[in-house]
NURO-671042 format. One record per residue (C-alpha): x, y, z; residue in one letter. Coordinates in steps of 0.05 Angstrom, whole numbers, m for minus. Layout:
BEGIN
(site (X Y Z) 'a') ...
This chain:
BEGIN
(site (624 114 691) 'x') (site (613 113 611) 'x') (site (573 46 592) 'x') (site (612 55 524) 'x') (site (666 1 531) 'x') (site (731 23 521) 'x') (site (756 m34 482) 'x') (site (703 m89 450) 'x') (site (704 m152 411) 'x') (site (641 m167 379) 'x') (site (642 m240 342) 'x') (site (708 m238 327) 'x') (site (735 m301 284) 'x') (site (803 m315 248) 'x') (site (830 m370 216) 'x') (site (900 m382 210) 'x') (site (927 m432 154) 'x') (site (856 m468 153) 'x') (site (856 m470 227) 'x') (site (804 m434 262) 'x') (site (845 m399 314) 'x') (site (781 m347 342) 'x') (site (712 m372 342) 'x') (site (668 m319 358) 'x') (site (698 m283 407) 'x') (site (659 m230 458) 'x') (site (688 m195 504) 'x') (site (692 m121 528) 'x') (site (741 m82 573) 'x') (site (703 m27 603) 'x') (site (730 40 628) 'x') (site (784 37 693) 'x') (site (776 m34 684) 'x') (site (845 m88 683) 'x') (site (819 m151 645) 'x') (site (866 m210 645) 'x') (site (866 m259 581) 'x') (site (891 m334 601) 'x') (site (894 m399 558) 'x') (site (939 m453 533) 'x') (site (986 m438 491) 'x') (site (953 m437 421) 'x') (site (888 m415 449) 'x') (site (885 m354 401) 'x') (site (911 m296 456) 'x') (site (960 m267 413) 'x') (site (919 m270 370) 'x') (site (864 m232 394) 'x') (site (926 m178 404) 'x') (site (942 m178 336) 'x') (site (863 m168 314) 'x') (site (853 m108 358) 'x') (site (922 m67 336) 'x') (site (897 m89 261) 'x') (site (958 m136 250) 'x') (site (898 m186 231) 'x') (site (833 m173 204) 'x') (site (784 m215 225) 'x') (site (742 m262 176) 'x') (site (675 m243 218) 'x') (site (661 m205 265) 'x') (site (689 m128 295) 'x') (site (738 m97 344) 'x') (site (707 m26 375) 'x') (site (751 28 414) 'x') (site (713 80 452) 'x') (site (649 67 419) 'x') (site (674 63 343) 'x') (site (703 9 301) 'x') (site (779 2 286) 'x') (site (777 m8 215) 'x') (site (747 65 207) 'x') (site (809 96 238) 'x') (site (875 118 205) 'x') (site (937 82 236) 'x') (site (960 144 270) 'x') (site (883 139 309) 'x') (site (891 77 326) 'x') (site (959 83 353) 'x') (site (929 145 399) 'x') (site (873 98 420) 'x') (site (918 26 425) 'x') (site (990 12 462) 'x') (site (1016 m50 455) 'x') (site (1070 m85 499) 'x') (site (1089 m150 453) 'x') (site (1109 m215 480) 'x') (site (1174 m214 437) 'x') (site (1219 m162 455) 'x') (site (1269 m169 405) 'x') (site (1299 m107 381) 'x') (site (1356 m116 332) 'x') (site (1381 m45 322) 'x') (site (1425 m10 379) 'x') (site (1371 44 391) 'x') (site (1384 77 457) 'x') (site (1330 58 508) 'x') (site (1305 136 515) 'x') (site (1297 133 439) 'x') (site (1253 74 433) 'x') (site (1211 99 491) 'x') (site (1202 167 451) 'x') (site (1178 128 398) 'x') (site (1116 115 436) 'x') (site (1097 193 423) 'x') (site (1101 178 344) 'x') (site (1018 186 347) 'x') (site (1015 251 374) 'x') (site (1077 286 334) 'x') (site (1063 340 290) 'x') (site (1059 351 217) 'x') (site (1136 351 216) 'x') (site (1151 290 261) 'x') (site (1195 327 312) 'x') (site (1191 314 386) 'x') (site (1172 379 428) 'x') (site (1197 386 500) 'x') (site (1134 363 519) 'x') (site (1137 298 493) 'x') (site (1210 276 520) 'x') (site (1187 302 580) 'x') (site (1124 254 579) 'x') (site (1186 207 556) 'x') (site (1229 214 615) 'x') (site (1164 212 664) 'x') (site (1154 137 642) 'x') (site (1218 117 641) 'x') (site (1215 138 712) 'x') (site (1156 108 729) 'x') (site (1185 44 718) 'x') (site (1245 57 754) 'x') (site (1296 58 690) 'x') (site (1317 120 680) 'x') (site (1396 102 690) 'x') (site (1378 59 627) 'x') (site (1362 117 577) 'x') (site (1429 119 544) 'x') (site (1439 44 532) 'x') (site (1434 19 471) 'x') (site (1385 m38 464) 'x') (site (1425 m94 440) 'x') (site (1463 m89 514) 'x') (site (1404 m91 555) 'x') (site (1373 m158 592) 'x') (site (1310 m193 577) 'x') (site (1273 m156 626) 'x') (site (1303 m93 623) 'x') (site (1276 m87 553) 'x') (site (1214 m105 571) 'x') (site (1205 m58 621) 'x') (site (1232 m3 561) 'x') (site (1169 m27 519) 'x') (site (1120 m22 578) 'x') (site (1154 56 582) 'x') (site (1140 69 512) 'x') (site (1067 40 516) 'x') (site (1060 88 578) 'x') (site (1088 154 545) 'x') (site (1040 136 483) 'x') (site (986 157 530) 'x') (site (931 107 504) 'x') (site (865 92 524) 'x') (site (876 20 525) 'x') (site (938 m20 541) 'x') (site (945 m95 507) 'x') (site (1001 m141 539) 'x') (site (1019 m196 525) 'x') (site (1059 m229 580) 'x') (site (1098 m169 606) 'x') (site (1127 m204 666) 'x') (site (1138 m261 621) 'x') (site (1224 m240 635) 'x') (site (1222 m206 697) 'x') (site (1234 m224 777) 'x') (site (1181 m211 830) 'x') (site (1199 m144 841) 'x') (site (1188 m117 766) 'x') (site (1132 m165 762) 'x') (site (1093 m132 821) 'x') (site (1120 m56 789) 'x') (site (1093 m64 728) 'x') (site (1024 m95 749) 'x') (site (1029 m34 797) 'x') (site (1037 9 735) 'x') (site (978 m21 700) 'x') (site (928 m3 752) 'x') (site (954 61 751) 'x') (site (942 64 679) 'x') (site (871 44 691) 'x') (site (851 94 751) 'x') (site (822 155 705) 'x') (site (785 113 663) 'x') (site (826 78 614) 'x') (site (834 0 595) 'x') (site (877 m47 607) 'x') (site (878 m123 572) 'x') (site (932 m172 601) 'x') (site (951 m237 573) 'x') (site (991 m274 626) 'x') (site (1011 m352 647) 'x') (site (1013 m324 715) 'x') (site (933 m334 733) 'x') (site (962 m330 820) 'x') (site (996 m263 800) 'x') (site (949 m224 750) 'x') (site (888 m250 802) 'x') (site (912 m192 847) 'x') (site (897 m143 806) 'x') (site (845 m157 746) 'x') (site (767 m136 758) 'x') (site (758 m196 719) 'x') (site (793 m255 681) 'x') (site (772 m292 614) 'x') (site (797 m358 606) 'x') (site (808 m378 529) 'x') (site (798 m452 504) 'x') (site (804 m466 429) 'x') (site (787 m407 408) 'x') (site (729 m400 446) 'x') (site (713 m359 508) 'x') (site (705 m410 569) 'x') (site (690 m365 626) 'x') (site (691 m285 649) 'x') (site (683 m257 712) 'x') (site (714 m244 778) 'x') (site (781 m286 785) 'x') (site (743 m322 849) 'x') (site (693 m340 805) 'x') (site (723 m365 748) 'x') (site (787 m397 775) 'x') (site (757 m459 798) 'x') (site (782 m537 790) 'x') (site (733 m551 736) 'x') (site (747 m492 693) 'x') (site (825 m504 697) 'x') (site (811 m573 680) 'x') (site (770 m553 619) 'x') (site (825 m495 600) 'x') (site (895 m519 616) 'x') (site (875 m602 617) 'x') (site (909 m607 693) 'x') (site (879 m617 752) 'x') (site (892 m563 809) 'x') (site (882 m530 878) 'x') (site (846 m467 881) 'x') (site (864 m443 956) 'x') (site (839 m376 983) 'x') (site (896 m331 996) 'x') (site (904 m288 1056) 'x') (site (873 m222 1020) 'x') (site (820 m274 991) 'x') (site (852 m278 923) 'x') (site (858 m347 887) 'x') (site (919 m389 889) 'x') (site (927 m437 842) 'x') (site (972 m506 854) 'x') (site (979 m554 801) 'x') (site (965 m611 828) 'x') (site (1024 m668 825) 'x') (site (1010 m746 805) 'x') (site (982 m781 847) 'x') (site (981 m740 898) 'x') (site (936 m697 926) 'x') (site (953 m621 959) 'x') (site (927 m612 1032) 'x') (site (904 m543 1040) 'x') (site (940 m504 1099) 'x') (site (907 m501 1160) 'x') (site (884 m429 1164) 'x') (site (927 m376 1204) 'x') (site (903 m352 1273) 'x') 
């Protein structure tokens, strides 16, 4: 495996409005590796997103892809390099669903911008991955919350990236799509691409991240394997709640908030 990481910030401060929303941020997402990004909200996630797709330029510090620095590729580069699932899905024009998915090939379009069959086919392949192809001639502005998000996870998919950014993509969906598209994403990962997920859902993205950063204030609080980092005192010192950090069955964190004044008896353990 390449020590290069795949996706790396190096330092990285912002400030937004005279608030410092990034403080020197470090963190890298190394190849066929799923990192997971948690934090209150206002901890500077989206953020982070919007620094590494160049949305925001940082006051100090550097984002790297594959071993060279963003701001030294065209926008067309970057977009072959970085997919981005947003948290906000709105879409106020009545594109069909197979359109906006296309769109997702814009990077890799010739000099005259027109599709080839190759690229609707690579299309049609991720709207089938996740499970919408009955959707591709719906427009848009009839579809539900989460069937649009699972349109903008498509389109990441047929961009054919080497690192995915989302930013709460279950954030609208039911357990099903939840578990599909976190399904999805480690298939993304398995030939040595990236994957950063920003999720609320610490008990959920634990199954499947190699590691989770937790966010505080701008500042990076803690990286490492989930078991490691989700613990009582580093929930207290991210979120402000106290908690239960049970082992699951597969040995996976859960995490219960813990209620007032009570306190949550652990399950006896199954025989």
């Amino acid at each position: 495996m390449s020590a290069t990481p795949t996706l790396r910030f190096e330092a990285v401060a912002v400030h937004i409005d005279g608030r410092e929303v990034l403080r020197g941020v470090d963190l890298d997402v190394r190849p066929g590796e799923i990192v997971a990004l948690a934090g209150r909200n206002g901890a500077g996630k989206t953020t982070l997103f919007r620094v590494a797709s160049r949305v925001l330029s940082p006051e100090r510090g550097a984002v790297w892809v594959d071993g060279r620095r963003i701001d030294t590729l065209s926008r067309r580069e970057l977009a072959a390099r970085i997919a981005v699932v947003p948290q906000d899905t709105n879409i106020p024009f009545p594109f069909r669903a197979c359109e906006v998915v296309l769109m997702g090939r814009s990077p890799h379009l010739g000099a005259f911008g027109f599709e080839s069959a190759a690229d609707i086919e690579c299309a049609r392949e991720a709207m089938e991955q996740m499970e919408i192809a009955e959707l591709a001639d719906r427009s848009m502005l009839e579809l539900s919350g989460g069937e649009r998000q699972l349109v903008l996870v498509a389109r990441a998919l047929a961009q054919q990236p080497r690192v995915l950014l989302l930013d709460e993509p279950t954030a609208h969906l039911d357990l099903r799509h939840r578990t599909a598209v976190l399904e999805r994403v480690k298939d993304f990962v398995r030939d040595g691409r990236s994957a950063l997920v920003v999720s609320h859902d610490l008990s959920l993205v634990a199954h499947i991240c190699d590691r989770l950063a937790l966010l505080a204030a701008g500042e990076l609080l803690a990286c490492g394997p989930p078991a490691q980092v989700l613990t009582p005192e580093n929930l207290r010192a991210t979120f402000d709640i106290e908690a239960e950090v049970l082992q699951g069955p597969d040995g996976v964190p859960l995490i219960i908030p813990r209620t007032a004044g009570r306190r949550i008896q652990p399950a006896p353990p199954v025989r």
